[in-house]
C-alpha positions as a printed Julia matrix, in Angstrom:
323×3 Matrix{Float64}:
 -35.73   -5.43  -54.41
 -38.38   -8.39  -53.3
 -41.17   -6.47  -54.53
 -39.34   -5.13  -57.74
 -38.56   -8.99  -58.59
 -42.59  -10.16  -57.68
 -43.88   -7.29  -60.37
 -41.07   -8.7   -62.76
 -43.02  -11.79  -62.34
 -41.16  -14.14  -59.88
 -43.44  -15.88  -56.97
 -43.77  -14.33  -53.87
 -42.78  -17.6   -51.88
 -39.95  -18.4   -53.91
 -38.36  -14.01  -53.59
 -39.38  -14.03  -49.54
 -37.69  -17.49  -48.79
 -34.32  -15.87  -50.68
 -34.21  -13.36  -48.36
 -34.56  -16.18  -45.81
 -37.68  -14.61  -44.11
 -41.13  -15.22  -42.83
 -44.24  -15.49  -46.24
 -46.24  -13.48  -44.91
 -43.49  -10.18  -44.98
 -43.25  -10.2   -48.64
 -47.75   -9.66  -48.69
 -47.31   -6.52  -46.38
 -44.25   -5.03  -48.49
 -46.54   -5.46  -51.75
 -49.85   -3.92  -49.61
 -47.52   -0.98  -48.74
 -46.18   -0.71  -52.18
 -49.49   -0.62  -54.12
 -51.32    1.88  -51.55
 -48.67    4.09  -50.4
 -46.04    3.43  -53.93
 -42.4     2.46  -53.47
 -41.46    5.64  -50.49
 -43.77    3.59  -48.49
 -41.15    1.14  -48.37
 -37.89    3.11  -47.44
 -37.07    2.22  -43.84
 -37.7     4.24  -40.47
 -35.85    4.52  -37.42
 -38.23    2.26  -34.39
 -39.58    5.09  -32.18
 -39.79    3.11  -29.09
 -41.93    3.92  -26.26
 -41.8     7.29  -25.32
 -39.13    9.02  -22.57
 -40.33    9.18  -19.04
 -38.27   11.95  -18.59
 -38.43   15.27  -19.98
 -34.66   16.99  -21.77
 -35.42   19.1   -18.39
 -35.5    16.66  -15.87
 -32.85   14.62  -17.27
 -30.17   17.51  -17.07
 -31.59   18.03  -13.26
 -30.87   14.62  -12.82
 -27.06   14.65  -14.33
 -26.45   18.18  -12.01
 -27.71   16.1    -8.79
 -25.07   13.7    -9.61
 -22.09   15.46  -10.75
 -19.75   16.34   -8.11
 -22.43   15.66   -5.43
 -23.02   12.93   -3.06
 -25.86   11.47   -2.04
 -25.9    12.2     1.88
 -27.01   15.67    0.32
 -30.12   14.75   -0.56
 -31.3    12.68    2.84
 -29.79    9.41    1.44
 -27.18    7.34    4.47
 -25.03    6.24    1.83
 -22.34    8.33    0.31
 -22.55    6.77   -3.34
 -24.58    6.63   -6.03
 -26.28    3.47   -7.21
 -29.14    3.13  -10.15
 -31.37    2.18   -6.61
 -30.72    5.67   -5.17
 -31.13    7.55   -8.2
 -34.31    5.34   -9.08
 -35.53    6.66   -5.42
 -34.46   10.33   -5.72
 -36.29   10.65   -9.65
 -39.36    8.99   -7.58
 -39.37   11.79   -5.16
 -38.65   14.69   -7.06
 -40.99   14.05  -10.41
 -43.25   11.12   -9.3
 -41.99    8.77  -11.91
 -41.01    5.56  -11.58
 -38.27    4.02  -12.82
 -36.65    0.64  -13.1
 -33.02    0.68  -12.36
 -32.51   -1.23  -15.75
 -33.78    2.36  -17.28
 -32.33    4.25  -14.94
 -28.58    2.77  -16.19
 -29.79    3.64  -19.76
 -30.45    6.74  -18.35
 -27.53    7.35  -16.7
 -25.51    5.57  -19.77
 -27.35    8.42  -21.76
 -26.16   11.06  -19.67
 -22.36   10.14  -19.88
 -22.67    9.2   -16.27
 -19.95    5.81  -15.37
 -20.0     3.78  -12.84
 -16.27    4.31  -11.48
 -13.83    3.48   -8.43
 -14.11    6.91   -5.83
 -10.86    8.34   -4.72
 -11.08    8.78   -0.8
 -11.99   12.45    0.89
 -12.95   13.26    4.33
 -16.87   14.14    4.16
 -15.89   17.53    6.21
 -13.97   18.83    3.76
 -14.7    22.16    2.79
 -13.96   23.05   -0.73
 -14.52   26.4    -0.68
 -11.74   26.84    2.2
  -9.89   24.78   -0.41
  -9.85   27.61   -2.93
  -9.48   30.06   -0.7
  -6.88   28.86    0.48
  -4.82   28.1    -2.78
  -6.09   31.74   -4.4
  -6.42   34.25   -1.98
  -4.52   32.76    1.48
  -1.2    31.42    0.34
  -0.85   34.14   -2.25
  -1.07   36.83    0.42
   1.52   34.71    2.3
   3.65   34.36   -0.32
   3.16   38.65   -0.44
   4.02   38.7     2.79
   6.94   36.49    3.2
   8.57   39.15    0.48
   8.05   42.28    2.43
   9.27   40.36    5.51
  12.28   38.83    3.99
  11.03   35.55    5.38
  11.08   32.04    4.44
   8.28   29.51    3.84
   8.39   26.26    5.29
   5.44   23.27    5.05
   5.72   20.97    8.19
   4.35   17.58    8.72
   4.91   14.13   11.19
   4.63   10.76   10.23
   5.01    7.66   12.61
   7.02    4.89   10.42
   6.76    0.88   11.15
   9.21   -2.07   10.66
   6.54   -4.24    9.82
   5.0    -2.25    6.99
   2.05   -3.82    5.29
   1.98   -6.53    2.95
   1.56   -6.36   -0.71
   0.82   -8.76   -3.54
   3.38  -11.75   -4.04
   3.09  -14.65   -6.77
   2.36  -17.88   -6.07
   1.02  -20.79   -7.48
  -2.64  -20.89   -7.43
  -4.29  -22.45   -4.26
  -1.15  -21.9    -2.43
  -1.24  -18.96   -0.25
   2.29  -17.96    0.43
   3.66  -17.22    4.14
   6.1   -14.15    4.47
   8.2   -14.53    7.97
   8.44  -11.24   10.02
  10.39  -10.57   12.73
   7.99  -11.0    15.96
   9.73   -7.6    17.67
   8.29   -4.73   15.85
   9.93   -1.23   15.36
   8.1     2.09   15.3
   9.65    5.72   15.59
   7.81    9.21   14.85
   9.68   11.91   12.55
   8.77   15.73   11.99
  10.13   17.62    8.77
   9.95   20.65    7.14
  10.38   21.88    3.76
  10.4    24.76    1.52
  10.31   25.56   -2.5
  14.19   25.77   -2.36
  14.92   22.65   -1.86
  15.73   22.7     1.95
  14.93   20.17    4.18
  14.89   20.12    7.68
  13.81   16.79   10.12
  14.19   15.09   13.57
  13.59   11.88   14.96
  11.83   11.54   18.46
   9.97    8.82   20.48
   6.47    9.17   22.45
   3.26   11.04   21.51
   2.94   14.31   19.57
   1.48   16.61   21.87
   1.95   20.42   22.75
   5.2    19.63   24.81
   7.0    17.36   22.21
   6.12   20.16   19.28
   7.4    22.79   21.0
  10.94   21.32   21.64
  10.53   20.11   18.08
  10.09   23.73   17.08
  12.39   25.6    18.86
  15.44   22.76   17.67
  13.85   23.9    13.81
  14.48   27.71   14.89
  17.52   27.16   16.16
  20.69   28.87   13.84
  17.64   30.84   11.4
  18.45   34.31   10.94
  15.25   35.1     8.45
  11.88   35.17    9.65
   9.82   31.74    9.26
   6.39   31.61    7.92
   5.57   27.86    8.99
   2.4    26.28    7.22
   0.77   23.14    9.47
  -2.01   20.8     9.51
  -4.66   21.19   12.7
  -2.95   19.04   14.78
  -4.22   20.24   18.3
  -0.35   20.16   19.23
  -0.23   22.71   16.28
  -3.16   25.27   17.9
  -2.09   25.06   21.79
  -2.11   27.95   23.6
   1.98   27.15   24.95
   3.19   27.16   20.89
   0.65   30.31   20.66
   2.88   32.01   23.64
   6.08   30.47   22.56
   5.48   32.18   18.71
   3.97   35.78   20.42
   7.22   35.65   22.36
   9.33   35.59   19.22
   8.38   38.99   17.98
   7.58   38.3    14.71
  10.68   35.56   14.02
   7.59   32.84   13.55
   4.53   32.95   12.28
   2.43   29.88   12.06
  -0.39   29.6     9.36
  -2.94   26.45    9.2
  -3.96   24.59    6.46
  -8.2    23.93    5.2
  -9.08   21.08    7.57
  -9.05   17.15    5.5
  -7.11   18.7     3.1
  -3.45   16.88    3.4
  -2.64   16.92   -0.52
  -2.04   20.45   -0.06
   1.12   19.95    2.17
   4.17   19.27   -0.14
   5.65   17.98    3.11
   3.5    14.92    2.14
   5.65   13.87   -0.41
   8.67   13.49    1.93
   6.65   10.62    3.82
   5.6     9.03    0.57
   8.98    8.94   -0.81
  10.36    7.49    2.99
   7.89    4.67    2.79
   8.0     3.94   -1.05
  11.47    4.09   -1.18
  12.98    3.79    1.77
  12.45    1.29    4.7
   9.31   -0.76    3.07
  11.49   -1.64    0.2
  14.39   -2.5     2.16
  13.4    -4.39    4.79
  15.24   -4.13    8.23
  17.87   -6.69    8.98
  18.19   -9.03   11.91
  19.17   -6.47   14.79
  19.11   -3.26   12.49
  17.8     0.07   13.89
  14.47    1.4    12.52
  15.67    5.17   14.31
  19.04    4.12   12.26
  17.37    3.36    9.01
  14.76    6.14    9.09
  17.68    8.86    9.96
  20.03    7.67    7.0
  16.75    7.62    4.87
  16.06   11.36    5.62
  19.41   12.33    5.54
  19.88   11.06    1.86
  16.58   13.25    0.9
  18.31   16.51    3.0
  21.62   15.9     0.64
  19.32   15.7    -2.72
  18.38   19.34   -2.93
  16.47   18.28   -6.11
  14.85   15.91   -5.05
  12.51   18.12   -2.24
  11.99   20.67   -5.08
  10.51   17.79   -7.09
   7.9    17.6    -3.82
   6.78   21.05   -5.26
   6.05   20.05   -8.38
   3.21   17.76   -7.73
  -0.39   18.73   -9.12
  -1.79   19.11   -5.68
   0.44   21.81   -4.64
   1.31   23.32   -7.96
  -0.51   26.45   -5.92
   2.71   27.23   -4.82
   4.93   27.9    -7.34
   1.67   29.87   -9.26
């Protein structure tokens, strides 16, 4: 349009200051025009400088990321910053980048920067799967031929003085919150099955080989059907008196382990989640109320609601077991 209205006969000066831009643009628009004609002036997308990184090398560097951590490649730091990758690129291909380019790069690659959820390191994923497609399906085989019932056990240790949350306040003015200066603690074991039953017990000192073994033979007691009990790897869980106590029973118990670090797997879980969420931490003990009161009504409400433990079941993590 600027050079169309100089050939028309306006001046240069007066067209380029229109357009509100520097004199000497509207000289190099007319040089382009009259040596290369008007296509000379269509516009082009800015090259920039050239990638550092090949198409190659920049889908090795989104597979070293994704679902990896960085303790797999030599680094002491289990998550990823533009520094680390920077370093890793560095050693593998010899380039250097900033770690200004390197979040381009990563920005490029649909790669986030985002809050990690929590997993024990020694995890083992592949035990993981196993375990939901080939273990607990030939359980679940089993428990059929044998006319036996699945149960997932768990313990949890439960507090009067449960940890604080958020309150408001005006701002500057950090609030107290009074709490009683005797604190309450008691342990609790339950077990629970896709049915809907629910099974528990209250009891006071450690978990160890001794306490689980009472524990177990007070959850046997009254069962006509076999039991196929799923744990965790407590050591209580794996001694060698439970081992004796279960070869004793002659095929009325069997107990099965879960993968190691992997506790979302246990719909028993939900039962201590629901206690805490629910229960005592949102009604807070009165003056001279039993915590082993409170935490026994609490569990006995979640035996009478059927429902309620099959909901446990129908959690993502252990969807395995209804498949």
């Amino acid at each position: 349009m600027a050079v169309r209205r100089v050939r028309e006969g306006e001046s240069a000066s007066v067209v380029i200051a229109s357009f509100g831009l520097a004199r000497t643009t509207i000289y190099k628009w007319l040089e382009a025009e009259r040596t290369g004609g008007a296509s000379a002036l269509n516009s082009r997308l800015a090259t920039g400088r050239p990638a550092k990184l090949s198409a190659k090398q920049m889908t090795q560097v989104f597979r070293w990321i994704n679902g990896k951590d960085p303790r797999q490649y030599g680094f002491d730091f289990g998550l990823w910053t533009r520094k680390i990758v920077a370093v890793l690129i560095e050693r593998r291909f010899g380039i250097l980048l900033g770690v200004t380019a390197v979040g381009r790069l990563l920005a490029d690659l649909d790669i986030t920067p985002q809050k990690p959820l929590r997993r024990a390191y020694e995890r083992d994923p592949e035990a993981i799967t196993r375990w939901k497609t080939e273990v607990f399906p030939d359980l679940k085989r089993r428990a059929k031929e044998l006319k036996a019932k699945i149960f997932f056990l768990d313990e949890a240790g439960v507090r009067s003085d449960q940890v604080l949350g958020k309150t408001w306040a005006p701002r500057g003015q950090t609030p107290e919150v009074a709490t009683a200066g005797r604190r309450q603690h008691i342990n609790a074991i339950s077990a629970v099955n896709a049915l809907g039953e629910f099974w528990f017990e209250t009891y006071e000192g450690r978990f160890n080989a001794e306490a689980f073994l009472s524990l177990l033979k007070n959850f046997l007691r009254g069962r006509r059907s076999p039991v196929i009990l799923i744990a965790d790897g407590h050591p209580a869980h794996h001694a060698k008196r439970v081992s004796e106590y279960v070869q004793s029973l002659k095929g009325k118990l069997e107990i099965h382990f879960l993968p190691g670090y992997a506790p979302e797997l246990n719909p028993d879980e939900f039962v201590w989640n629901h206690l805490k969420r629910q229960g005592v931490s949102k009604t807070p003990l009165r003056k001279g109320e039993s915590l082993h009161t409170r935490v026994h009504s609490d569990l006995t409400a979640i035996k009478a609601k059927p429902q309620l433990v099959r909901s446990f079941f129908r959690a993502p993590s252990v969807a395995y077991v209804r498949d």
